[in-house]
N, C-alpha and C positions, 0 to 999 in steps of 0.2 A: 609396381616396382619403384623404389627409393632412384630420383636421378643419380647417385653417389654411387649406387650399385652400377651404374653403364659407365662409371668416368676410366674404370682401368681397362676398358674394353674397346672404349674407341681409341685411346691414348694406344694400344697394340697396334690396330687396326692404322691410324694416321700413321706412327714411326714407322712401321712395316713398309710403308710408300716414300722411305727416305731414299731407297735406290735412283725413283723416278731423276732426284735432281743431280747424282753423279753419271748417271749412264744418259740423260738429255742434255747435262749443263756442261758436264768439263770437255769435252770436244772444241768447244766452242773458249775457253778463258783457262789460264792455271787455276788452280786450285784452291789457293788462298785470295788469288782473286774475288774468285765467285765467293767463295764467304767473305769476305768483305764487303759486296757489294749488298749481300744477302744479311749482316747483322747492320749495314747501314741503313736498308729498307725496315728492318724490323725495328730498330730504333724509333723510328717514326711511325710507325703503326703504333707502337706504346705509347708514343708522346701526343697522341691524336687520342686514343684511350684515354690516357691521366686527364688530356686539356677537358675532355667531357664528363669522365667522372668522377673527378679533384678528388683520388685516394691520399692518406699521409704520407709525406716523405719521410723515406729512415735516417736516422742517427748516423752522424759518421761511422761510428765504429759498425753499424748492422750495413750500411756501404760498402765500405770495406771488404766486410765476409762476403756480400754476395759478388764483391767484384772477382776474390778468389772463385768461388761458385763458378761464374762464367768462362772466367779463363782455363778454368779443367773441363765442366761440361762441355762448351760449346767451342771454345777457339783450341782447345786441345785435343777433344776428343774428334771432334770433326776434320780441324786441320789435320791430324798424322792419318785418320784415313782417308783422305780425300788426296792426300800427296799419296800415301802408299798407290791408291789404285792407280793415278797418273804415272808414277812411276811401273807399274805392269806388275804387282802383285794380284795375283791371282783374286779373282772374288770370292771364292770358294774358302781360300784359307783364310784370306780377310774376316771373312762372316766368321768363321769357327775359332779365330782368335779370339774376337770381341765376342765372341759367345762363352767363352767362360768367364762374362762379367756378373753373372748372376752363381755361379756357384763362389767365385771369389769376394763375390761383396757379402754372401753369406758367411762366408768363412771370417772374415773379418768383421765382422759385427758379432758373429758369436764369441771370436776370441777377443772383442774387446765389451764383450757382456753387456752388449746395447738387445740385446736378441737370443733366445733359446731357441732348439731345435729337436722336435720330438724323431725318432729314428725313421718316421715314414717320410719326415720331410727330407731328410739328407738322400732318402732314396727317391725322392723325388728330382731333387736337383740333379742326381746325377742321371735319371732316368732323360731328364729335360735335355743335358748337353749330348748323351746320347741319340735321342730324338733329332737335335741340330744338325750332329754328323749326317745322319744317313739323312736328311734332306738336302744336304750340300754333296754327299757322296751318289746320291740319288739325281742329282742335276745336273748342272754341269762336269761334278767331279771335283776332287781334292787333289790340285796339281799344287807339289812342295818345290814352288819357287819364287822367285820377285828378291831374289838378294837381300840388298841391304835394307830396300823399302820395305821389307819384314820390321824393321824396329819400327817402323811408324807404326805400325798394327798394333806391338805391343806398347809401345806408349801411348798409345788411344784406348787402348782399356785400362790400362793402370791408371790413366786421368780420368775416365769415365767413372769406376769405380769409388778410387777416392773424393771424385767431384758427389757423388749421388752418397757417397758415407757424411761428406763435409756437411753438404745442405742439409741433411737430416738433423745433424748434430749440432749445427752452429747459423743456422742461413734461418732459420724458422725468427718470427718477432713481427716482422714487417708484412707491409700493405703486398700481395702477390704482383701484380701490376707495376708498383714503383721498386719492387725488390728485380723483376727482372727486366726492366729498363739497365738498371744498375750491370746486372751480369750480361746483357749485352750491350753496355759502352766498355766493359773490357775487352769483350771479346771481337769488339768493333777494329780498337786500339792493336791488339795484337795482331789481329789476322791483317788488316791495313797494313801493320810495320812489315810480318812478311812478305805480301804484296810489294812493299814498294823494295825491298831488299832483293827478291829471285825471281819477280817478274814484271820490272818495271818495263820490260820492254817488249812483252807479249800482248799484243793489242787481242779485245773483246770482240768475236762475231758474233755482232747479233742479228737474231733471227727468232722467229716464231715458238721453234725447240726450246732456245733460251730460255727468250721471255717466258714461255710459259714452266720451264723447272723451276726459274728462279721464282717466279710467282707461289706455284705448289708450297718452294720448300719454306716458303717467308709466313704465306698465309697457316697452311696448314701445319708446319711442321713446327718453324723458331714460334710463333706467336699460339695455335691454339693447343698442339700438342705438350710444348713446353708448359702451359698453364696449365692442365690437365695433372702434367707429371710433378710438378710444385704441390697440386691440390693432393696427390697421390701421398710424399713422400711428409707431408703436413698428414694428415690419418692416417697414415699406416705403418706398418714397420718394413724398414728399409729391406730386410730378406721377402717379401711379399712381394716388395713392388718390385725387386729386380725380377723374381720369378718368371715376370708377366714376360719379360723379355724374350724367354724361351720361344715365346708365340709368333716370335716378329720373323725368321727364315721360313717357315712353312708359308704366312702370309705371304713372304714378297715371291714365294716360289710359284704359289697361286696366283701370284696377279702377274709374274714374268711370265706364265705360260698362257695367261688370257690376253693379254695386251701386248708382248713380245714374240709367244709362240715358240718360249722356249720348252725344251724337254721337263716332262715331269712326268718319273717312272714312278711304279709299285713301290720304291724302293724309299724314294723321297715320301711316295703315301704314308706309307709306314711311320717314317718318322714324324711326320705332323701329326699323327694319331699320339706318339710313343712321349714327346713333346709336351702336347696338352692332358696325358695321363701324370706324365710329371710334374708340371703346373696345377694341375688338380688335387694330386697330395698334399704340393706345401702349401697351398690353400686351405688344408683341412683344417688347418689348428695351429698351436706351440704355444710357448709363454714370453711375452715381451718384459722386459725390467721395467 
């Protein structure tokens, strides 16, 4: 089997373990804190990378795009959920906001004729985001509250979205390694500004829990998953790759209930089946432009 055939596969597999570093880290620092401190480490993991294997530097202008890149991916899309959940929005409606990033990034990539869609793949998506529900409705439950920290949810998928439409369309050119150095010195920059603006004065406990989320989400998540998903959104088409998404609530429901010992009924089974049936449609085919 082609290594390029397993790259969308761990890339689920790792993201699906992005819970470990809200439900271990933010007890312990605010929000934009811990990203902060978490694109600070990842910065130097990349610059430790470049020093050894001296890729080219991009152009200002392909700079530029991926610093937009960054600041929707990563310091957007993470920052509004990472405060929504501090703020006490529910995890449940959290997950199934940002779970319709993959029928919406579809939707917009066909209406902007980057991407065709044959009729089994739209019932595929929709089969996916119904698979999500009943794995969040299957778990813990879909409780509709968290106020106003509901808008962070949806501005963390609307930045996710148009972050994963942007890099497709405009972030491609550059060395992967010096392209997302780039997108995380913005998002260094911005998650820092809010840190020092809503929580200059919330000091860091650290402890073993910490270190070790903050470790997980640096190594495996900002540094090998985000290159994974570069290498994805560079071959493939963007309605594909988001698909994969669908896969990542069932994950984290299997590995809450291995490692946390949280509930996972029939109900959520179901859906992780119903999910990956979905995922498997729009995997079958369509026509790209």
């Amino acid at each position: 089997m082609r290594v390029s055939l397993l790259i969308p596969w761990v890339f689920v597999l790792l993201w699906s373990t992005g819970f470990i570093g809200a439900k271990l880290g933010l007890p312990y620092c605010g929000p934009f804190t811990f990203l902060a401190i978490r694109m600070a480490l990842t910065l130097l993991c990349f610059a430790g990378l470049i020093a050894v294997l001296r890729p080219g530097w991009p152009t200002l202008a392909q700079a530029r795009r991926q610093w937009a890149s960054g600041g929707m991916l990563h310091a957007g899309y993470l920052g509004g959920l990472f405060a929504a959940i501090k703020l006490g929005v529910p995890a449940g409606l959290a997950a199934l906001i940002v779970g319709l990033q993959p029928l919406l990034t579809a939707l917009l990539a066909w209406r902007m004729g980057e991407q065709r869609f044959a009729p089994p793949q739209w019932l595929g998506l929709l089969l996916g985001l119904a698979g999500t529900t009943l794995v969040i409705a299957g778990g813990k439950g879909l409780a509709l509250a968290g106020g106003a920290g509901v808008a962070f949810v949806v501005a963390a998928l609307l930045l996710i979205t148009a972050g994963t439409l942007y890099q497709k369309r405009r972030g491609q050119g550059g060395h992967p390694l010096t392209g997302a150095f780039h997108q995380y010195l913005s998002a260094f920059v911005i998650t820092g500004a809010l840190a020092l603006v809503f929580e200059r004065h919330q000091a860091v406990e650290w402890s073993g829990r910490f270190v070790f989320a903050l470790g997980w989400s640096v190594l495996m998540l900002s540094v090998l998953a985000i290159l994974l998903l570069l290498r994805m959104l560079r071959d493939g088409e963007v309605g594909r790759v988001a698909a994969y998404l669908y896969l990542v609530p069932g994950l984290t429901a299997l590995q809450a209930w291995w490692l946390f010992d949280e509930r996972l009924s029939p109900l959520a089974m179901g859906g992780i089946v119903l999910a990956a049936a979905g995922v498997a449609l729009v995997l079958r085919g369509g026509r790209s432009r």
